[in-house]
N, C-alpha and C positions, 0 to 999 in steps of 0.2 A: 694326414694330419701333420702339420709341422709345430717346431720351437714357440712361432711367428702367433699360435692360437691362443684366444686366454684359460690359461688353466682353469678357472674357477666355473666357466661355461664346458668344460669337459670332463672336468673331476667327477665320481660317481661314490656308490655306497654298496653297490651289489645288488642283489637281490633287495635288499629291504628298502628300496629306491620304490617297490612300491609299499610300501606305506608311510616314507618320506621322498613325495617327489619334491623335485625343486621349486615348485609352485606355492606349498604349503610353506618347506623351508624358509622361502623368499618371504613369504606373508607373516609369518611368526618374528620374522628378523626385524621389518617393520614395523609391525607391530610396538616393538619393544624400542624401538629407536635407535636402532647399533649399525645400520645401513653404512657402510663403508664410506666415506667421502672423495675417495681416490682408488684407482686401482692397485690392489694388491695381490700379493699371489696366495696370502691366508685373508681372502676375503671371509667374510662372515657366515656363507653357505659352505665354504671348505671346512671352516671352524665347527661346525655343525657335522659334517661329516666327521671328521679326523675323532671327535668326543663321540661319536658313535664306532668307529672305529674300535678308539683307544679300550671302549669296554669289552667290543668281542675280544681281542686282544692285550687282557690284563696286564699281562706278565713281560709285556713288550714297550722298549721306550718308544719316543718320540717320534723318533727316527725312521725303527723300522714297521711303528704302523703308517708313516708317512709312504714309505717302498710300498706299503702292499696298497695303500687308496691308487697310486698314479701306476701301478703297473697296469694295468690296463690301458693305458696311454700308448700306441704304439713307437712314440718318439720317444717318451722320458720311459724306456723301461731301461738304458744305460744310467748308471749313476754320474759319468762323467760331462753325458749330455746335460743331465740336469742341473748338474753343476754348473756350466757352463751359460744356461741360459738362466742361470737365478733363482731354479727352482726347487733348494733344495734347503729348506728352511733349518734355522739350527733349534737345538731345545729354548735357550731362551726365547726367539722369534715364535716358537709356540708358546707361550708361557704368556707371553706379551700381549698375542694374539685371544686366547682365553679369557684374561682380564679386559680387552676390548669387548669381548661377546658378554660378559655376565653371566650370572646362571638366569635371570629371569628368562632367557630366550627358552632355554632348554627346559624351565616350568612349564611355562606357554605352550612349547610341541610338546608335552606329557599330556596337558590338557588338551591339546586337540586331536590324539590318538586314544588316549583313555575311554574306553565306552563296551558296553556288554557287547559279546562277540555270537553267544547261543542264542539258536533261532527258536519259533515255539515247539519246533518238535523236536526238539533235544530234551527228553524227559527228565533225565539227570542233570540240570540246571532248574528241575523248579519241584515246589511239594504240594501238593494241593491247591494249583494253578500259580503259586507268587514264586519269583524266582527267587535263586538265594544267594545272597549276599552275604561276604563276612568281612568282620574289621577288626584287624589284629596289628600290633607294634615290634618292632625291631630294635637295637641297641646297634649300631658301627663303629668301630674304632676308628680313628682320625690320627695322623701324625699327632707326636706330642709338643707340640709348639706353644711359647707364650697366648699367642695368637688365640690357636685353639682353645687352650685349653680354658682363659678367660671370656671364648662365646659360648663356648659345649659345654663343660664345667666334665669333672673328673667322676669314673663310678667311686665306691666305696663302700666297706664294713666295717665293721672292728679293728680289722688288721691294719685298716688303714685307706687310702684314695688305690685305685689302681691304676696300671703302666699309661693305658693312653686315655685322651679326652674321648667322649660318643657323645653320634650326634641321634637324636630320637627320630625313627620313621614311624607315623601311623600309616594304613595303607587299608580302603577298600579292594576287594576282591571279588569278582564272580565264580561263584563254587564250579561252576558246569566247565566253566575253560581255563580259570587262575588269570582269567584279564584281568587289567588292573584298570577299576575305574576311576583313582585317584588319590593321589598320596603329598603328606605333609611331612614338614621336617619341622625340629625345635632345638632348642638346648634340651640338656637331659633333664634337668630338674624342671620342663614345662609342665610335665606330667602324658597321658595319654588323652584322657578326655577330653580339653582344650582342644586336643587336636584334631579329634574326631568331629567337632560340634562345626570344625571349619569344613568338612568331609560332607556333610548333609547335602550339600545343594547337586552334588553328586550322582546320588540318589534318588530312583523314581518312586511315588507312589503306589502302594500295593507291592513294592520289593518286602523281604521276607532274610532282618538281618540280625547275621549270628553273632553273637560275641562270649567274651568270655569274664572272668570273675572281677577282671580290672574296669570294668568299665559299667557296669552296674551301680547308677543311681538316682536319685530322685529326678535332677536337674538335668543331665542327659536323657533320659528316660523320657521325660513330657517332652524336650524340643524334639527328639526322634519322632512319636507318636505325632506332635506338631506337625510333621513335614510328610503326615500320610504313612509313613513305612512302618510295618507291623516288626514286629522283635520278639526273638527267642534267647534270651540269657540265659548263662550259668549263673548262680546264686554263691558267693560264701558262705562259710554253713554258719558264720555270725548275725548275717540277715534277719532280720526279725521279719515273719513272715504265717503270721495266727492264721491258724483256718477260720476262715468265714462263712465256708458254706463249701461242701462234698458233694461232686457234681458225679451224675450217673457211670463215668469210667472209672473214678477211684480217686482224681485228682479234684485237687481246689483250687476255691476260688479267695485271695488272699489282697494285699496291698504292699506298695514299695512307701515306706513312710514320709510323709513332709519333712523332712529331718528340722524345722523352724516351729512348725504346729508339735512331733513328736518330743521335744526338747521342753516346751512349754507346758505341757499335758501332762506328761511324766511326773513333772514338779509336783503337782495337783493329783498325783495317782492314779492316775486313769490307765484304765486296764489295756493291754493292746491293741486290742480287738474295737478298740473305741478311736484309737489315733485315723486324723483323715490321711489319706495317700492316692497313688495310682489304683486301679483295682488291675492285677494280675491274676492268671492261673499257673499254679503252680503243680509241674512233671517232677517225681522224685524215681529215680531207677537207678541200677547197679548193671555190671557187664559181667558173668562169669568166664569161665571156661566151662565148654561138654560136662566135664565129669565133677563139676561145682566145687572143684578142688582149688580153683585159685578166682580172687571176686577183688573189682574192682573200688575204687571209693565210691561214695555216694554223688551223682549229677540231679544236684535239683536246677531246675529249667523253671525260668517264667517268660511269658509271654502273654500281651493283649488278647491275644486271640481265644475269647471265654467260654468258649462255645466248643463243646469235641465233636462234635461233627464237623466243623471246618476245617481241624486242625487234631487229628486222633493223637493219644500219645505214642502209639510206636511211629505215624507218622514224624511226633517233634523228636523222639532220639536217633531215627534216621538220619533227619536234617540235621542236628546239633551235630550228630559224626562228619560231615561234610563240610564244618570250619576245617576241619585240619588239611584243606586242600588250597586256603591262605597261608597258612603257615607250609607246606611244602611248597608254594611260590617261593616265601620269604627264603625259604631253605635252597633254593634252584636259583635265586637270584645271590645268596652269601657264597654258596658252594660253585656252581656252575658257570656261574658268571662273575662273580670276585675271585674265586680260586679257592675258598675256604674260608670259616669262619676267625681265622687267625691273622688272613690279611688285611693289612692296612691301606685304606683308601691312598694314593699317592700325591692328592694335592693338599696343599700346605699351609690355604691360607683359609677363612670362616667364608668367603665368597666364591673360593673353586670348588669347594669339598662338595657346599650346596650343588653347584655345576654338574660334578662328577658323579651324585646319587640320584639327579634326575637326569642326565645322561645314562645310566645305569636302567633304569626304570623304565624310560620313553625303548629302549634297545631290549629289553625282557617283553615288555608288549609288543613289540613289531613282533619279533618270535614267535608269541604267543599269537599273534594277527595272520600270519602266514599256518600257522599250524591248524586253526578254528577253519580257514578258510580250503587249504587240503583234506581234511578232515570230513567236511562237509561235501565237498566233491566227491571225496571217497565212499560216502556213508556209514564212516566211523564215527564213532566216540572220540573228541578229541584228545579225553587224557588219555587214551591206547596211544598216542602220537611221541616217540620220545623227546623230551625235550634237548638232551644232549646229541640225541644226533640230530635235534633239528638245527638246532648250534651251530653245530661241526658243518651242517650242510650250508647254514647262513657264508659261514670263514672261508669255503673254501672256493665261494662265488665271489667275494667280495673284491675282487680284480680285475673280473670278467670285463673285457672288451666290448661283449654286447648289450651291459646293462645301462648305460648310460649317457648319451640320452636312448632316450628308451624304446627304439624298431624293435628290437629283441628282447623286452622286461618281462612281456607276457612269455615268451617263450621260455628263458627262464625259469620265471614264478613257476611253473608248469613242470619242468622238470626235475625242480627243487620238492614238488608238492610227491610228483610220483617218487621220488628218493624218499621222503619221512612215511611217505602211508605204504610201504614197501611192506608184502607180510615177514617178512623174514628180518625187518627194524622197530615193528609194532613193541608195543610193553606186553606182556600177556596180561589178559585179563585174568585177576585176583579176585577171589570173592571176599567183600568187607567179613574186618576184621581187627580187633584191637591189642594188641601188647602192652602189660603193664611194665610202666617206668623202671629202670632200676638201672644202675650206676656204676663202674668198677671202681670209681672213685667215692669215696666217703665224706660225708658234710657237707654236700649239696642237698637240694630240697625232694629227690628223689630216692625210693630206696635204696640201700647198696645191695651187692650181688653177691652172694655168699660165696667163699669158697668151694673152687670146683663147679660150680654153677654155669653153664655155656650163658652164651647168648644166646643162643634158639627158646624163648619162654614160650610159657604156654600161652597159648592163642586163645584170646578173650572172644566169644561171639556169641555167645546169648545174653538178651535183655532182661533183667529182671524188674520189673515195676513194683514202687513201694507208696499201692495203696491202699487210701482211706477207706475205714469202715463203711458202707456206703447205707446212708439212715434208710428205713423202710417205713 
């Protein structure tokens, strides 16, 4: 290979070249209309790399993830050669280059890698045959810029707005592997649920999806059931929710109110049990600990599913405990892949930031694509698969000589798979398990941690169900 070749037909990605080959890249590029007019040496498929790059490589400028995409080149891995033949872009020249690609390219490959990754025999992706779904939101800081802070808009209490602008991510998730089947951004004051209702189409029929106390309500609630997908919510314990009838396990059968018919009827006194609404059933249980010595709040759980035969209640608190494997995503994407929930994203303007969280996003699902896919060859359970060393195994390919174009991808892919399902890299298997909340910090919404208190709490894992009388 010499000077003389064009960079952008040799530049590669690593390993995760397969799940963005340059076919797909190319087609997404077009797609979106940002097809380069001239030749460059940040043409549009580089640019697509280099923002995949830049997120395995947080912590790293321009620069030096520019050094690690072309070290694989056997000509440019001198810095002086690539100087020499032009190829060695400066930060503005990325910067430039960015705002030529938009973020819509980088939505576009979110959505065309986004999709469940569990087969049917992966037990642990589904509960009495529906798989499970969960949909949960994120808060990101953003530089504090004019800019920003006038699209994101500022958090804020009492005390005042805080340090930087966030932008709102909602995010579907597949419980069984943490794929991410699809995720939206807002300003902060959008809310969640808007966001979620743009998430639906997302979604198969017969899925079986979890959520949590933010997102339960009337108008959500029908377009979900609308679009086929069965749901298991947590409840605020404000919900007004009359028993209507005590069904042979102990829970009821209840309604989520028209909040337009419940407003109007009230006026006129009508009793609750009279307001029309969804029909629900309603799961109420608590988590101990062994020796009943420490008990958690109360989870009341409604879901369509009316009937306990299809749907038992230690079945729905099994599944409700397996949302929090969306939110350990969210957490494996702030921590593992931003660096921590204190960093701030690095671009600056309300159209890179977009860029750089679905750059962020589309690079956590390849991960997760390669891992589902070792996993399955292995005959693991994919969350046994660590994520951070699947990571680490991504970074330390992503210069390799043989991956691109792609004689040696498979070979590769192959070696990368036997590196994460290694038994001595596996996570060990944990038996479910709950910890209640608690805090060293005081005046946050969870309890604080008494003096002298470790952090080793007690281990919550018995269910305790709280039911109804049941008539005879």
């Amino acid at each position: 290979m010499v000077a003389g070749d064009r960079l952008p037909d040799r530049i590669g990605i690593g390993v995760l070249a397969k799940v963005f080959p340059p076919e797909l890249v190319d087609r997404v590029v077009d797609e979106a209309g940002v097809r380069e007019q001239r030749k460059r040496t940040l043409s549009a498929r580089v640019v697509v790399y280099l923002l995949l790059a830049m997120v395995l490589f947080f912590q790293s400028g321009y620069g030096e993830v520019w050094d690690k995409l072309v070290r694989g080149l056997e000509w440019a891995r001198q810095f002086r050669v690539r100087v020499a033949a032009g190829m060695q872009p400066s930060p503005a020249a990325v910067t430039q280059a960015r705002q030529r690609l938009g973020w819509q390219v980088m939505a576009r490959l979110l959505e065309a890698v986004a999709g469940p990754l569990a087969g049917e025999e992966q037990e642990t992706a589904y509960v009495a045959g529906m798989r499970l779904v969960a949909i949960d939101g994120m808060c990101l800081d953003v530089p504090a810029t004019e800019e920003n802070g006038a699209e994101f808009g500022y958090p804020g209490n009492d005390a005042g707005p805080g340090p930087f602008p966030q932008v709102r991510v909602v995010g579907l998730g597949e419980c069984g592997t943490r794929a991410v089947l699809g995720a939206e951004l807002s300003p902060l004051a959008a809310g969640e649920q808007p966001l979620a209702r743009k998430l639906l189409p997302r979604l198969a029929a017969g899925d079986l999806l979890l959520a949590d106390r933010n997102f339960l309500s009337h108008g959500l609630l029908a377009d979900v059931l609308a679009a086929g997908v069965h749901v298991l919510w947590r409840a605020k314990s404000d919900v007004d929710l009359p028993v209507l009838k005590v069904l042979p396990d102990g829970t009821y059968l209840s309604r989520i109110a028209d909040p337009a018919a419940s407003r109007r009827m009230r006026r006129k006194g009508a009793a609750p049990a009279d307001i029309p609404g969804i029909a629900v059933r309603v799961i109420e249980y608590s988590v101990t600990s062994h020796d009943g010595s420490e008990t958690s709040e109360t989870f009341t759980l409604v879901t369509d599913i009316t009937d306990p035969a299809a749907l038992s209640a230690e079945q729905a608190a099994d599944a409700y405990a397996r949302r929090w494997q969306l939110e350990t995503c969210f957490d494996e994407l702030e921590t593992f892949i931003r660096g921590g929930a204190a960093v701030v994203l690095r671009s600056k303007s309300p159209p890179m930031i977009r860029q750089e969280i679905y750059a962020m996003l589309c690079c956590y699902q390849a991960i997760r694509t390669l891992i589902s896919h070792a996993a399955a060859d292995a005959g693991l359970d994919p969350l046994r698969v660590s994520f951070t060393a699947a990571r680490e195994a991504v970074r330390s390919r992503i210069s390799d000589s043989g991956c691109f174009p792609p004689p040696l991808l498979d070979e590769l892919a192959a070696d990368l798979a036997a590196q994460i399902t290694w038994h001595r890299h596996l996570v060990p298997a944990r038996p479910g398990r709950r910890y209640e909340r608690k805090t060293k910090r005081p005046g946050g919404r969870y309890k604080t941690r008494k003096p002298g208190e470790t952090t080793r709490l007690t281990p919550l894992t018995k269910i305790v169900f709280w039911r109804m009388p049941i008539p005879t």
